[in-house]
C-alpha positions in Angstrom: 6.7 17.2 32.0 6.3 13.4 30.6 6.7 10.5 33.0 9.3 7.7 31.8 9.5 4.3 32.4 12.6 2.9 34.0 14.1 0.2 32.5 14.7 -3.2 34.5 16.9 -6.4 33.9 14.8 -9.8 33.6 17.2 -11.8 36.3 16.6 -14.8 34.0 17.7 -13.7 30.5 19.7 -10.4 31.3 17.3 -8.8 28.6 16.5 -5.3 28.9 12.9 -4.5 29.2 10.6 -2.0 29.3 7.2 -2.6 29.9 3.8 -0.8 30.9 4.0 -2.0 33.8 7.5 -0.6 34.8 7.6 1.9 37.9 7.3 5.9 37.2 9.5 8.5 38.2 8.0 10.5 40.8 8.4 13.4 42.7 8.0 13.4 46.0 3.9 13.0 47.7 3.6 9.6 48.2 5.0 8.3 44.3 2.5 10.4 42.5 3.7 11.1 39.0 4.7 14.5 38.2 2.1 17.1 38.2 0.9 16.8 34.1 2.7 14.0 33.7 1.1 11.0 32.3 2.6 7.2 31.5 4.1 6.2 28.8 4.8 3.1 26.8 8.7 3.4 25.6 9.2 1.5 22.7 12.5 0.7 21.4 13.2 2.1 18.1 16.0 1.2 15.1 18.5 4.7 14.9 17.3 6.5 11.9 18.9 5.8 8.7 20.3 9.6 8.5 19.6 11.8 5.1 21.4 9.7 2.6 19.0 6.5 3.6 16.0 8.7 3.2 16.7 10.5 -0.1 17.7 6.7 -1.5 14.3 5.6 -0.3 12.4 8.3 -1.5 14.4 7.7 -5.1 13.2 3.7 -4.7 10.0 4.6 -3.9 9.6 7.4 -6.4 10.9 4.5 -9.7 8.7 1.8 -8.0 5.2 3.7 -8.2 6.5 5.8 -11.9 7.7 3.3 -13.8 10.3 6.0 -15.4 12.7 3.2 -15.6 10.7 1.4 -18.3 10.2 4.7 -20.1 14.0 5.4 -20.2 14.6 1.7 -21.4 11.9 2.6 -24.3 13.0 5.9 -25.0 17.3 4.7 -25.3 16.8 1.2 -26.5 19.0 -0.5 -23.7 18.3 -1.7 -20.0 18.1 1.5 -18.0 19.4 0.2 -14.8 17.7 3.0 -12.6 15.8 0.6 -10.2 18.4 -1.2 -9.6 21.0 1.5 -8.8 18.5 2.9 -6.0 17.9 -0.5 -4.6 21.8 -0.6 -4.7 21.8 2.6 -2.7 18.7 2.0 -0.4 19.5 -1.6 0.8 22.2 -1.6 2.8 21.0 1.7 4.2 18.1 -0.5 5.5 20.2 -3.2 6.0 23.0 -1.4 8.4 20.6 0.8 10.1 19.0 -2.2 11.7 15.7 -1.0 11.0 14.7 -4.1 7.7 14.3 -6.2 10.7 10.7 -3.7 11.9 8.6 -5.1 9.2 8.8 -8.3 9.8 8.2 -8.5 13.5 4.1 -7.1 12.4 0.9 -9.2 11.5 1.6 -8.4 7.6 5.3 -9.2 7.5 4.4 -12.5 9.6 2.0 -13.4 7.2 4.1 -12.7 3.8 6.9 -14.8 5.4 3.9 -17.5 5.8 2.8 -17.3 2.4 6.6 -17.4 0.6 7.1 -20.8 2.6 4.0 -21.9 1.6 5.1 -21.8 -2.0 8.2 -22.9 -1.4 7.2 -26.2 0.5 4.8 -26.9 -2.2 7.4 -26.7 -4.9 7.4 -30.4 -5.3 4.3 -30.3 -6.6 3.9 -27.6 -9.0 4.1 -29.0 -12.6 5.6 -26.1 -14.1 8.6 -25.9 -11.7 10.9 -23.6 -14.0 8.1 -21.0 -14.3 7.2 -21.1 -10.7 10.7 -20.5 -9.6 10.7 -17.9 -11.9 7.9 -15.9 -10.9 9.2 -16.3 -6.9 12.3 -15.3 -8.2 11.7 -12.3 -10.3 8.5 -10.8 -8.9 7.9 -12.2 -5.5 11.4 -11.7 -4.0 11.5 -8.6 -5.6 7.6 -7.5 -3.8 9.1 -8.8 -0.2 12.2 -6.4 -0.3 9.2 -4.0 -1.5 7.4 -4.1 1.6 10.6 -4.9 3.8 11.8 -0.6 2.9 8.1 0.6 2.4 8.1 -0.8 5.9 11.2 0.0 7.7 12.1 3.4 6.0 9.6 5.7 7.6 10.3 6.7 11.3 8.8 9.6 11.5 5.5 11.6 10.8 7.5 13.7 8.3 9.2 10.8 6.7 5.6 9.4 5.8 4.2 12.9 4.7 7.0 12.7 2.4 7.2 9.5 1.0 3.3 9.9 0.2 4.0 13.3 -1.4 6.7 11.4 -3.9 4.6 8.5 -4.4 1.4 10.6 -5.4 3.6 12.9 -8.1 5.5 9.8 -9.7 1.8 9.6 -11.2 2.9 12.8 -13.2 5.1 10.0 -14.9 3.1 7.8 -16.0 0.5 10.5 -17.1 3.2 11.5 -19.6 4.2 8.2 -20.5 0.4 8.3 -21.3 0.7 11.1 -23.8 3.7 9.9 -25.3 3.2 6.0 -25.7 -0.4 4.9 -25.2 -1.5 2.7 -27.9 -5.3 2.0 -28.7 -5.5 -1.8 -29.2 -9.0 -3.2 -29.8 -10.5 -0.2 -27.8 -8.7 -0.3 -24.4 -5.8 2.4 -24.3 -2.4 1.2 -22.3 1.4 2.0 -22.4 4.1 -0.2 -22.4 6.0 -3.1 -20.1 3.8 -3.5 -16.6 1.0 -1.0 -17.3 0.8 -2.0 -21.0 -2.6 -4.1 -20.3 -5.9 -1.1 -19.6 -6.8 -2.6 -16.3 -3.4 -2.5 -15.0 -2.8 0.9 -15.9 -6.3 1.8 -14.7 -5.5 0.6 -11.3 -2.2 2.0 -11.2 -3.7 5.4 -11.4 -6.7 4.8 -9.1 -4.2 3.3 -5.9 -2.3 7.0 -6.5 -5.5 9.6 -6.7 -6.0 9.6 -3.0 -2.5 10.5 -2.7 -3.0 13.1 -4.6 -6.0 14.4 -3.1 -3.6 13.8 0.7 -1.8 16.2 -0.9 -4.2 18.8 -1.4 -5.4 18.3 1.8 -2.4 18.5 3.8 -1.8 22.3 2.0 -2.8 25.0 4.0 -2.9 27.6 0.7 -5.1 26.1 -1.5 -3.7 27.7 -4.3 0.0 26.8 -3.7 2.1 25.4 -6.6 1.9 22.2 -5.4 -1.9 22.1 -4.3 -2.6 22.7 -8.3 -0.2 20.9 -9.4 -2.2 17.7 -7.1 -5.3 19.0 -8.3 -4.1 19.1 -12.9 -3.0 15.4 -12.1 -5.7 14.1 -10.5 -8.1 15.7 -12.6 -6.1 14.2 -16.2 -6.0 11.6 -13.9 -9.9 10.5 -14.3 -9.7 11.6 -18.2 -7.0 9.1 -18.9 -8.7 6.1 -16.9 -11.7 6.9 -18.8 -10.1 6.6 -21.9 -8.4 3.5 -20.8 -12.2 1.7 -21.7 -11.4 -0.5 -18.7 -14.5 -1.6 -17.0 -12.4 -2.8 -13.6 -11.0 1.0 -13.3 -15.0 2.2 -13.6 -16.3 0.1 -11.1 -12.9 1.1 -8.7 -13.7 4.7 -9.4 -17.2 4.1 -8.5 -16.4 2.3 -5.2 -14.1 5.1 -4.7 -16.8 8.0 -4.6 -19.1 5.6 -2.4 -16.5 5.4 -0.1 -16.0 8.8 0.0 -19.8 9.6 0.6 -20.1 7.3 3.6 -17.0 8.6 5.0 -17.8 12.2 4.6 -20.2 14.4 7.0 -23.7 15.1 6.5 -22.9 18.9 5.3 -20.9 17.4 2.9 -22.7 14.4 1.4 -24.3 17.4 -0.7 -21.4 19.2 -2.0 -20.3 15.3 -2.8 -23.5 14.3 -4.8 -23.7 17.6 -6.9 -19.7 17.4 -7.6 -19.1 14.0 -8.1 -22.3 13.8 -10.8 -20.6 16.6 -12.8 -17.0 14.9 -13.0 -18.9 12.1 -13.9 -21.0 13.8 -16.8 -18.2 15.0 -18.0 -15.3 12.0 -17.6 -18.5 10.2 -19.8 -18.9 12.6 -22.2 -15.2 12.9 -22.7 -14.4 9.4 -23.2 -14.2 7.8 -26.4 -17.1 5.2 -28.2 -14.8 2.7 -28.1 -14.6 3.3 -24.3 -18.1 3.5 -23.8 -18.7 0.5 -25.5 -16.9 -1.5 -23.3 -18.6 0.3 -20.0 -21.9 -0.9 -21.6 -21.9 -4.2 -20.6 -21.5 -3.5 -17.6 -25.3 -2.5 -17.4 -26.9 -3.6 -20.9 -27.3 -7.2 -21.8 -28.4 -6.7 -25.0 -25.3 -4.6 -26.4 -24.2 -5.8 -29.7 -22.1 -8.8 -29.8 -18.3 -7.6 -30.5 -14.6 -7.9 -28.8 -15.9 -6.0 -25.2 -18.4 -8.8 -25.1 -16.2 -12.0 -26.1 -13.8 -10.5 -23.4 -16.5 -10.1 -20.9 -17.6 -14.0 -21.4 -13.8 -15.1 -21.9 -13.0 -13.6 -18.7 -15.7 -15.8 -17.4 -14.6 -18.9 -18.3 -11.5 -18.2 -17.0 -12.5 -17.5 -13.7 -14.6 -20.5 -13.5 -11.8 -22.4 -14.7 -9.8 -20.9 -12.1 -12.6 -22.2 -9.7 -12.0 -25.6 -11.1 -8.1 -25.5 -10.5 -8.3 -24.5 -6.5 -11.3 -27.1 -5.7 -8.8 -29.6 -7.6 -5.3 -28.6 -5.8 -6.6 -27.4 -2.6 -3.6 -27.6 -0.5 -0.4 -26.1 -3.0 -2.3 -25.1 -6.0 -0.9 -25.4 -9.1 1.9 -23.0 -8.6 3.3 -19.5 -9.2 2.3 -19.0 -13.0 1.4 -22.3 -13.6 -2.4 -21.7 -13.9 -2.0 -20.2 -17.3 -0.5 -24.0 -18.4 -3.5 -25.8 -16.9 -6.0 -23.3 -18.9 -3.8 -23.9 -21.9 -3.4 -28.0 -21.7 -7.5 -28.1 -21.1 -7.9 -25.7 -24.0 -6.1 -28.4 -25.8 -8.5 -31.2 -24.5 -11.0 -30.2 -25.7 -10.0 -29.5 -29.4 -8.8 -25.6 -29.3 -5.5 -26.5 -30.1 -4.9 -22.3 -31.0 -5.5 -21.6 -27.7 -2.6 -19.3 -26.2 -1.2 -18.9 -22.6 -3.6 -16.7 -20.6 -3.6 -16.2 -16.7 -6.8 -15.9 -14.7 -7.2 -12.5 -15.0 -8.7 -12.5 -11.2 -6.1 -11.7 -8.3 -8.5 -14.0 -5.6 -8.4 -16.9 -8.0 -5.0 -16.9 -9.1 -4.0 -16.9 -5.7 -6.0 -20.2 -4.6 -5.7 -21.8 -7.7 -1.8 -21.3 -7.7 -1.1 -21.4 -3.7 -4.0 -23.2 -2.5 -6.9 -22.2 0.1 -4.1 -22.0 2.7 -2.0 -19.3 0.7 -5.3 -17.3 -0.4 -6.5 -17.0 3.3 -2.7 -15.8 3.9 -2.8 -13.4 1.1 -6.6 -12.1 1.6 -6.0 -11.8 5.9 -3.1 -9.2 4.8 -5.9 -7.2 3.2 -8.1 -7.7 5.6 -5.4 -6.7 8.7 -4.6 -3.8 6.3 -7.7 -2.6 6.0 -8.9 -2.8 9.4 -5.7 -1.0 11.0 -5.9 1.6 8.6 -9.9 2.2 9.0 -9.2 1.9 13.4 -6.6 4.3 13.0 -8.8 6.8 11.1 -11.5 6.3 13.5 -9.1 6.9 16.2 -8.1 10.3 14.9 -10.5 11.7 13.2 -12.1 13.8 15.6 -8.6 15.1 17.4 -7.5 18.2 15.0 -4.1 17.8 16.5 -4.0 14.5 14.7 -6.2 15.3 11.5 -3.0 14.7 9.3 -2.7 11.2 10.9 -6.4 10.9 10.0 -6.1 12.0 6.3 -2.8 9.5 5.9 -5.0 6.6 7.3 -8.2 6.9 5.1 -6.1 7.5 2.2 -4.4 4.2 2.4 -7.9 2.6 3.1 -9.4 3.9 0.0 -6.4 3.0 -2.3 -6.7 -0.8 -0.7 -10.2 -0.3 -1.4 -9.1 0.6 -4.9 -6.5 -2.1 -5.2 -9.4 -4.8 -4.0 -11.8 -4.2 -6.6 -9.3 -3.3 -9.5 -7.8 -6.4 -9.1 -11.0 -8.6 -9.3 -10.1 -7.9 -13.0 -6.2 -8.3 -13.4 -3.5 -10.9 -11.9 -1.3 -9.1 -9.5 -0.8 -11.5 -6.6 2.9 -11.6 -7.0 3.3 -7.5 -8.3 4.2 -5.0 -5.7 0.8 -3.3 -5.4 -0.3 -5.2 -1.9 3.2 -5.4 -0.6 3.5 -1.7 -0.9 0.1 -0.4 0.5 0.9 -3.2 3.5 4.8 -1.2 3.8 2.9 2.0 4.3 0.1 0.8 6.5 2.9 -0.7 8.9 4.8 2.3 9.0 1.7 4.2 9.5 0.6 2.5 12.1 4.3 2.9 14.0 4.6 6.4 13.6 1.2 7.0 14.9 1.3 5.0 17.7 4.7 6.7 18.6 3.2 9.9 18.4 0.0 9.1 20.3 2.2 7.6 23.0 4.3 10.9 23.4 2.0 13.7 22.4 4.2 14.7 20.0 5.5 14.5 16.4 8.7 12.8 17.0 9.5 9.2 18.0 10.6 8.7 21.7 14.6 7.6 20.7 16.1 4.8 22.5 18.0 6.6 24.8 14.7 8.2 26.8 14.1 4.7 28.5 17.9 3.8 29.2 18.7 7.0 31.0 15.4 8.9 31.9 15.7 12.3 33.6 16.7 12.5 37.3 13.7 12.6 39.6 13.4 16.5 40.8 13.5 17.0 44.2 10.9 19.0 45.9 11.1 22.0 46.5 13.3 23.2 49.7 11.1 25.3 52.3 12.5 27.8 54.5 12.7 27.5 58.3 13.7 30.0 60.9 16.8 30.1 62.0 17.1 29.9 66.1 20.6 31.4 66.9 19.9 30.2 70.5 
């Protein structure tokens, strides 16, 4: 039987509390705790927002990682409103469960609250003040309310296996957007709208293949339906960020299968070497020239001079421009999109008068050049907190086989940040909701877990287990003779 904590009034406030520290309920034999029993930290929990909340979610969640409302706006020629009808749905779910407020109480929604002032108090400064307040408007706000339901949705352990199972098969999406759309421009291979550029779309696939493989993992049949069906779109997966030529989706892919190795046990390090060379002979032999002449210079500095190079070195001056624009506006930056107008207007200086709008192309940079040293260490302390929960809680679990699915869900969000940071070396996502999501998860993650932990079992403990705890048991009654005298 599980011990409770008893809930006390704070004479001073009249707040309820329940702490560590609060007394047991024992039975009988000088206070000792039930025999089995051990304490427990009640936490108070938001009521759950019931089926219609989760199904809305799951719909949010399922648009946000498949893009299938930009293939419906290609495919009818109008707005499809999709996204917005299940943010109309899944809002004031959030909103009247009580539960948007979770997210924001943790390290992650402290510090995006942090970084959206800081761009905000710096808005006197920014040059271009229309395009910043367009960017917070239209793709910042929009990230927050990201992470706010990634964040507050999940309550349980299978709310999280299933928002992870509908986050890794919205990939099947995009995999047919792939085969439907993709267009070949200069040798890198993208779609349309927000995964039109190759790196994007490259690291759009890359953040949902250990999803996938969570799926397979989390199947006890490994032939089920839906064990194959993880396993096709993983594998055309790999074929299509090969084909994407995009040299930031190689080196995530690479970082990806290191991980893996170090993570893995020494029996199968083996399997890992022999398995992970042959996908990789074949992804290489697969992929198109084009493709492979763009993965060149990544090792050969004397491959021919053509558009993979002059993108390489233009990336470079970029970044070192980039460079130039934090060390000069330390404390704001230049603002939310306004680096792009700073490149351009030096372009101009110096006589390129052609020269077109172009962001940094590096999320780190466009972060400090555009919010300053104070909003990158904001920004890159959410990865770091992200990272470190996610790899504790791994750590933490990995060797209980009760909580091997809590494991599996932890490492895979640790090796799609691990994806996310070295993707996004080469594209400019700071305001997209990429971070803000794999934070949402990590937080919820790191709730149900520590719920479940706490109660040795694979439900929450609700709000009414510390307000009215069960009556303590009296001991048992012993029988005495009976003196007629």
């Amino acid at each position: 039987m599980n011990t409770y904590e008893t809930p006390d009034r704070n004479a001073s406030n009249g707040k309820l509390n329940v702490s560590a520290a609060a007394s047991q309920r024992t039975a009988g034999n000088g206070g000792a705790p039930y025999p089995g029993g051990t304490p427990l930290r009640i936490r108070l929990i938001a009521p759950p927002v019931g089926a219609f909340g989760s199904w809305a979610f799951l719909a949010f969640a399922f648009l946000t990682l498949s893009r299938f409302h930009e293939a419906m706006t290609v495919m009818l020629g109008v707005p499809a409103y999709l996204f917005t009808i299940a943010l109309a749905f899944v809002l004031p779910a959030a909103l009247l469960s009580g539960r948007w407020l979770i997210p924001w109480q943790t390290v992650p929604g402290k510090l995006l609250i942090g970084f959206t002032l800081w761009m905000i108090v710096g808005f006197p400064f920014y040059g271009w003040k229309g395009g910043a307040f367009k960017e917070i408007k239209d793709a910042w706000m929009l990230s927050l309310i990201t992470f706010m339901l990634f964040g507050s949705m999940i309550g349980t352990l299978p709310d999280m296996r299933r928002a992870l199972k509908v986050t890794a098969f919205s990939v099947i999406v995009v995999l047919l957007m792939f085969i439907k759309f993709a267009t070949n421009i200069r040798g890198r291979i993208g779609i349309f709208g927000s995964l039109a550029n190759a790196n994007d779309l490259a690291m759009h696939l890359l953040i949902i293949l250990p999803m996938l493989v969570l799926v397979v993992q989390t199947k006890k049949k490994m032939f089920s339906l839906t064990s194959l069906a993880a396993i096709g779109s993983a594998a055309y997966l790999l074929v299509v960020v090969m084909r994407t030529g995009s040299r930031a989706g190689l080196l995530g892919l690479g970082f990806y299968l290191v991980a893996i190795f170090l993570l893995s046990s020494f029996a199968n390090k083996a399997k890992l070497i022999v398995g992970g060379a042959g996908v990789l002979i074949v992804l290489f032999a697969t992929a198109p020239e084009s493709a492979m002449d763009r993965y060149r210079t990544l090792w050969d500095d004397e491959v021919e001079e053509g558009e993979a190079v002059a993108s390489a070195r233009g990336r470079g001056l970029l970044l070192k421009e980039s460079i130039r624009q934090t060390l000069l506006h330390p404390v704001f930056g230049l603002g939310p999109a306004n680096f792009q107008v700073a490149f351009a207007k030096k372009m101009e200086s110096e006589g390129q008068m052609h020269h077109r709008f172009r962001a940094s192309h590096n999320t780190y940079t466009q972060v400090s050049s555009e919010t300053g040293i104070p909003g990158f260490l904001m920004f890159f302390s959410l990865m770091v907190w992200c990272f470190w929960q996610n790899l504790r809680l791994y750590r933490q679990t990995n060797r209980n086989p009760q909580h091997k699915e809590i494991a599996n869900m932890a490492i895979c969000l640790f090796l799609s940040l691990l994806v996310f940071s070295v993707t996004t070396f080469f594209g400019s996502n700071a305001y997209r909701f990429y971070l803000p999501v794999l934070a949402g998860l990590t937080v919820s993650l790191k709730r149900v877990a520590d719920e479940v932990l706490a109660s040795g079992a694979g439900q929450p403990m609700p709000v009414w287990a510390a307000l009215w705890p069960p009556p303590t048991p009296r001991p048992p009654m012993t029988s005495r003779p009976v003196s007629l005298t």
